[in-house]
C-alpha positions in Angstrom: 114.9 103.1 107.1 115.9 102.0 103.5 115.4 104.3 101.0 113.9 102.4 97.6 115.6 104.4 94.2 112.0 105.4 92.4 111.0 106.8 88.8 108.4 108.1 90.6 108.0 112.2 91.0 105.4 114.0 92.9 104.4 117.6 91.8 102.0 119.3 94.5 100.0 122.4 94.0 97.1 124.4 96.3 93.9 125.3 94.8 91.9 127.9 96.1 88.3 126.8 96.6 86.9 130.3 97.4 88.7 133.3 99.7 90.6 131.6 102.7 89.7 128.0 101.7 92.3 126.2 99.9 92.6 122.4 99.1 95.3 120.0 97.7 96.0 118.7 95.0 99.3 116.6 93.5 100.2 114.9 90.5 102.5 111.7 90.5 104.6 111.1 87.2 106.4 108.3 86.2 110.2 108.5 84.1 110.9 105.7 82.2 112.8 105.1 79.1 113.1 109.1 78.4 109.8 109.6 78.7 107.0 110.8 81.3 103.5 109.8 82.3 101.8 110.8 84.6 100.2 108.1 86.3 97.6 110.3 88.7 96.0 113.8 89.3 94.2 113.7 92.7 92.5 116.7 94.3 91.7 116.5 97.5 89.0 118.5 97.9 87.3 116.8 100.7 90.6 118.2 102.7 90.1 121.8 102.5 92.7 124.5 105.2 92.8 127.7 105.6 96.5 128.7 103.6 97.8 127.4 100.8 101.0 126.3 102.9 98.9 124.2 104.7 97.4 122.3 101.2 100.3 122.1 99.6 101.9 120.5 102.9 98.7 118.0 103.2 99.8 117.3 99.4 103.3 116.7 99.9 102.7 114.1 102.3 99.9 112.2 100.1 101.5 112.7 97.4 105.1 111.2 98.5 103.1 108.1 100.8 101.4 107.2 96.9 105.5 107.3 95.9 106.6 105.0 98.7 103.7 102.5 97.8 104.3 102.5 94.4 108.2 102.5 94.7 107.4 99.5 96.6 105.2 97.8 94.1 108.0 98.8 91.6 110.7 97.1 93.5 109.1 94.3 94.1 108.7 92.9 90.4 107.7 89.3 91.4 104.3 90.8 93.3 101.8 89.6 91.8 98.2 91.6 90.9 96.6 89.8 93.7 98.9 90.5 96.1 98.8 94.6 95.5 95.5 95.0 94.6 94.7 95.7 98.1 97.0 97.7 98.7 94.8 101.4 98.4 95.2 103.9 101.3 93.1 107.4 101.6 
């Protein structure tokens, strides 16, 4: 599989909820012309496991998915709105 270059970074931390119940959470930035934005904070709190290894693995893999689309969406300039509107996984 091709790798697409991205300006998109995924930053992933575990929350705990209460003892032994931890969720995920990430945050996708963006680096563009010097400068960062972040372009989401997600918490997945409906997701809930019983280490924080285990959340900030679950992140990870949400987080860097979001990435691919996005990279994808990024690449392909001439998309238009239409066409990646629907384009929303959970």
């Amino acid at each position: 599989m091709q790798s697409i270059p991205s300006p998109y970074t995924v930053a992933v931390y575990p929350i705990e909820q209460q003892p032994g119940v931890w969720f995920a959470a990430y945050l996708i930035s963006e680096y563009k012309d010097g400068m960062e934005r972040v372009v989401a904070n997600v918490a997945m709190r409906h997701d809930t496991h019983r280490t924080a290894a285990k959340a900030k693995h679950a992140a990870r893999c949400a987080g860097e998915g979001a990435i691919a689309r996005l990279a994808a969406r990024h690449y392909n300039t001439g998309a238009t709105a239409q066409t990646t509107q629907g384009a929303r996984h959970g």
